[in-house]
C-alpha positions in Angstrom: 0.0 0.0 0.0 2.7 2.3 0.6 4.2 1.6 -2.7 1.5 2.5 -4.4 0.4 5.6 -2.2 4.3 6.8 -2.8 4.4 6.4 -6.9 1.2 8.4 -7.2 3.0 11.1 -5.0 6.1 10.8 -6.5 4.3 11.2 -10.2 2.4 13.7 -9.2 5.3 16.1 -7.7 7.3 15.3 -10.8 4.7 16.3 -13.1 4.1 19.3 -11.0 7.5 20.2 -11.3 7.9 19.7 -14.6 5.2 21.6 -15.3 6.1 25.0 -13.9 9.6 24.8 -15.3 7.6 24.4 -18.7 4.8 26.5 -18.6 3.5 30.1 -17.5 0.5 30.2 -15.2 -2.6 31.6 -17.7 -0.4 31.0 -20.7 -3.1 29.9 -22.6 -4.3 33.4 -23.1 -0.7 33.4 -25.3 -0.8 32.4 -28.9 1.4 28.6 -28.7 2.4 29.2 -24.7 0.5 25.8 -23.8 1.2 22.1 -25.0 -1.2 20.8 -27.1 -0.9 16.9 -27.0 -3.7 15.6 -29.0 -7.4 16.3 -30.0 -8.9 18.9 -27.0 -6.3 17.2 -24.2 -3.2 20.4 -23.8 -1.2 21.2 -21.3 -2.2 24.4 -19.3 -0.6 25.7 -16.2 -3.3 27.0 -13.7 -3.5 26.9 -9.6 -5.8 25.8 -7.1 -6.9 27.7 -4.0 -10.4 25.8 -3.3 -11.9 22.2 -3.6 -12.1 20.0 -6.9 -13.8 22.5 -9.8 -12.2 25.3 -8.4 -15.0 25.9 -6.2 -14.6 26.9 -2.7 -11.9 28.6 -2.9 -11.9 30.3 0.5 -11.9 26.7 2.2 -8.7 25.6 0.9 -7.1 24.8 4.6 -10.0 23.2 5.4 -10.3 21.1 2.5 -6.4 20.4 3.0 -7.2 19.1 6.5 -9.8 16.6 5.8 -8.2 15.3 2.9 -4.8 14.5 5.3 -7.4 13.2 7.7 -9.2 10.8 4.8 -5.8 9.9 4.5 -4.9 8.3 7.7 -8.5 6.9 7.5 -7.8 4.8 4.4 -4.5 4.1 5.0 -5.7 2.2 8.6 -8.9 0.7 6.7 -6.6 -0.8 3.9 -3.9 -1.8 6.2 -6.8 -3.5 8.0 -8.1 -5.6 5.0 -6.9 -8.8 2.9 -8.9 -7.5 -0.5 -5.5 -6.5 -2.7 -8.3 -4.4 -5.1 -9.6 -2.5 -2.2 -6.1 -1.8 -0.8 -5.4 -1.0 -4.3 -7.8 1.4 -4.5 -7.3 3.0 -1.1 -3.6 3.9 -1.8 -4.3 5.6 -5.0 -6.5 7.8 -3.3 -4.3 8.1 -0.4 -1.5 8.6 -2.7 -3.9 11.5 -4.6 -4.8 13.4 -1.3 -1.2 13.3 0.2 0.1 14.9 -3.3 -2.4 17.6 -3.3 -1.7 18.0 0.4 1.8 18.6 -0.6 1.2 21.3 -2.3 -1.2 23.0 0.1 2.0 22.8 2.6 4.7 23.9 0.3 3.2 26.4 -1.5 1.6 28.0 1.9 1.8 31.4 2.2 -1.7 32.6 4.7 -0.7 30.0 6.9 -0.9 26.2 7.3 -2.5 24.3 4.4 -3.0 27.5 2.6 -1.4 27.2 -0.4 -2.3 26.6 -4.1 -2.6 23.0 -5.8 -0.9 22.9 -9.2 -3.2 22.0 -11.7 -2.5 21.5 -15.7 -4.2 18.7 -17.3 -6.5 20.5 -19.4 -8.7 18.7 -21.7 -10.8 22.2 -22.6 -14.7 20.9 -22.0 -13.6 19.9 -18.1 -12.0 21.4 -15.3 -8.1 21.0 -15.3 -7.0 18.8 -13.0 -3.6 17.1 -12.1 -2.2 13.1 -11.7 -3.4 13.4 -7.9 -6.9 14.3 -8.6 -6.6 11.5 -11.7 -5.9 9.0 -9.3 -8.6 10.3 -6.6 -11.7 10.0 -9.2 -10.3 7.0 -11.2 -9.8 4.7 -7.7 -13.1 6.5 -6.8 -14.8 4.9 -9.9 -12.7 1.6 -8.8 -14.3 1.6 -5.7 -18.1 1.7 -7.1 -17.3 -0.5 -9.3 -15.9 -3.4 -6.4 -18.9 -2.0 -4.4 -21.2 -4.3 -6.7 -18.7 -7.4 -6.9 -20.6 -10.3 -5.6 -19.6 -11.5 -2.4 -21.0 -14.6 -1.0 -23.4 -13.8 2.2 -22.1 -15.4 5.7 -25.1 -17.6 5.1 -23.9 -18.3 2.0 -20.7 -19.5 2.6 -21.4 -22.5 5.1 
């Protein structure tokens, strides 16, 4: 689990890294300053202040803590369960809310948990996001989708 929970972070930073050595925040507004890839998916430095969406923007330190404290949840739950997919799934997202958390800590400037999460991923008909919040919704979908796995009842089982 902490494999897993440490690649997602360690992606994420990199990317985050690379990103603002490569690109201007609101370059877009610039004729060729972002990185198209392909069809509407480019490259598009902007930052975060609030929740997912870029709402909520005043709540960012709040937002910062509960995600640190979902993280510690998950990370006990999945350490406390034999199901590899779930414990899969529970390090991604830990992996995602630590590497946002990162940033809210680093990049702190109004005090703890206050700062900005880098976001660039832009695909231009949703809100840009970044590899943390890729690996949040993806292991969220994961998790729905286990949630309807059939599972034998105890009944069932004798």
């Amino acid at each position: 689990m902490v494999a897993i929970a440490g690649a997602i972070v360690a992606l994420d930073q990199l990317t985050k890294w690379w990103v603002l050595r490569a690109l201007e925040p609101g370059a877009c507004s610039e004729p060729d300053a972002c990185i198209d890839v392909i069809w509407t998916l480019r490259l598009n430095l902007v930052f975060n202040s609030g929740a997912s969406f870029g709402t909520a923007e005043s709540l960012g330190p709040l937002i910062g803590v509960l995600s640190l404290c979902m993280a510690v949840l998950l990370t006990w739950v999945g350490s406390r369960t034999s199901d590899t997919a779930h414990r899969v799934v529970y390090a991604c997202i830990v992996g995602g809310a630590l590497g946002n958390g990162i940033d809210r800590v680093v990049r702190a400037e109004d005090g703890p948990l206050s700062g900005e999460v880098i976001d660039f991923i832009d695909l231009q008909w949703w809100p840009v996001f970044n590899v943390a919040d890729s690996a949040i919704v993806l292991s969220v979908i994961a998790a729905v989708i286990l949630s309807f796995r059939s599972t034998p009842s105890p009944a069932r089982r004798r």
